[in-house]
N, C-alpha and C positions, 0 to 999 in steps of 0.2 A: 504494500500500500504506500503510496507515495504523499509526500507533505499534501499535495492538493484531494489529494481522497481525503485525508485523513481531517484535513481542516474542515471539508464539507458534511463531515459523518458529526463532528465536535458541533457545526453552527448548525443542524436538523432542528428542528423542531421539539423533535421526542427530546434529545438528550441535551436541549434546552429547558425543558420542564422539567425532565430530571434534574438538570443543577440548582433549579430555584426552588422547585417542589421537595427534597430529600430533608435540608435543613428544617423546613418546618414538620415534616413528619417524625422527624427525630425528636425535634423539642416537643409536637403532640405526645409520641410515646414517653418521652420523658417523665411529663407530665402527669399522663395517667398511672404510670409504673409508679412514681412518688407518690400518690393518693393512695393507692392501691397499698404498698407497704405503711405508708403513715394509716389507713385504716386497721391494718391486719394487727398494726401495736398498737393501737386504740383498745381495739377489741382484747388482746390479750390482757391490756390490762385492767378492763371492765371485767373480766369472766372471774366467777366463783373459784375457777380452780386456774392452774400453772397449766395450761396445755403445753408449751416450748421445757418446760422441765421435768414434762410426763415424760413427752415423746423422745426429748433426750435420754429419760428413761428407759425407753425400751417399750410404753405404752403404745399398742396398736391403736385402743379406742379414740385417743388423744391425737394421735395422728389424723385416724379418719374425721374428725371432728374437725378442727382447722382446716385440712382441705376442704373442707364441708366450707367454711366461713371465708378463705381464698378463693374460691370458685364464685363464690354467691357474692363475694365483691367485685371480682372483676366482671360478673354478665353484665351486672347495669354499669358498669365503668366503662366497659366495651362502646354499649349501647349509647353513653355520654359521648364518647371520645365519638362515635360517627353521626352524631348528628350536630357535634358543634363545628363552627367554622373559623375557632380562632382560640389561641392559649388561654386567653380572659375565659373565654364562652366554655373552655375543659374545664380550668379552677372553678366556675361558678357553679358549673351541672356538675360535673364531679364530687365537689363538697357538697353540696346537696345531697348527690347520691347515694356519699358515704354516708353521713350524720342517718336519711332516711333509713339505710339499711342498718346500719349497727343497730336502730332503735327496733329496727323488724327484729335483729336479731336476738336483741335484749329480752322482748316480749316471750318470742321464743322460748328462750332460756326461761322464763317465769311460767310458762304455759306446762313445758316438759317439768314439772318439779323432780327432783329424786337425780335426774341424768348426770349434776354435775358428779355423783358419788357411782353411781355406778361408772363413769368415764373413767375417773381416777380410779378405780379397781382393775378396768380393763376390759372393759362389757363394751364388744362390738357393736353389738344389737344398739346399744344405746346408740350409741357414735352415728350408725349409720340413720337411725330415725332422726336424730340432731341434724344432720349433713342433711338429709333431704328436705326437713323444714325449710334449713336456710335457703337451698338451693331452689324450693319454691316460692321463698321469700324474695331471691334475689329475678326470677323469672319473671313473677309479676310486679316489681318495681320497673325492671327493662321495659316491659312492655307500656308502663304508665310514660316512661319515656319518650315515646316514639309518639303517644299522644294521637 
């Protein structure tokens, strides 16, 4: 390929909107990825029990639990991040998101009584009834998003 191809593949079209479009997709995912972890320690440190120091444990239920509460933040985080059109527009649906959800998830947590004890013992069963609440928590939050 010779300097004159090459320059004219560089000035296209496509891989002009590539070089202005990547930056801001990076800083959206940024974005979201940073909600996404500042919710997940939110939440840890809202919950009854140590899930990060079960699972460090060797706790399975503790495990599935949390993924149960990652999952169910990122759907509607997902859902935030594509229907905004601007880093402002992610932080403002984003934190709404989170706050919404944690507080679905808190409910939660009040609704299943007994689970944070059998989680800390190691009761799957629990974990996985926990993970799907949130998970349909975090379903129909996305979907209120999309509006």
């Amino acid at each position: 390929m010779d300097s004159s191809s090459l320059t004219q593949v560089l000035e296209s079209a496509e891989v002009q909107a590539f070089a202005s479009g990547f930056p801001t997709t990076v800083a959206h995912l940024a974005v979201t990825l940073g909600l996404l972890v500042a919710g997940a320690i939110i939440y840890a440190l809202l919950t009854p029990w140590r899930e990060i120091t079960l699972i460090r444990e060797g706790n399975a239920a503790a495990s599935v639990a949390f993924a149960g509460v990652l999952v169910g933040l990122a759907i509607p985080l997902a859902v935030s991040l594509s229907v905004s059109t601007s880093v402002r527009d992610i932080v403002i649906w984003g934190v709404a998101t989170v706050v919404l959800q944690l507080l679905a998830f808190r409910i939660v947590d009040l609704l299943l009584t007994g689970l944070p004890q059998r989680i800390r013992e190691g009761e799957v069963s629990a974990a996985v009834l926990l993970a799907g609440a949130k998970l349909s928590t975090a379903l129909i939050l996305a979907a209120a998003l999309t509006g």
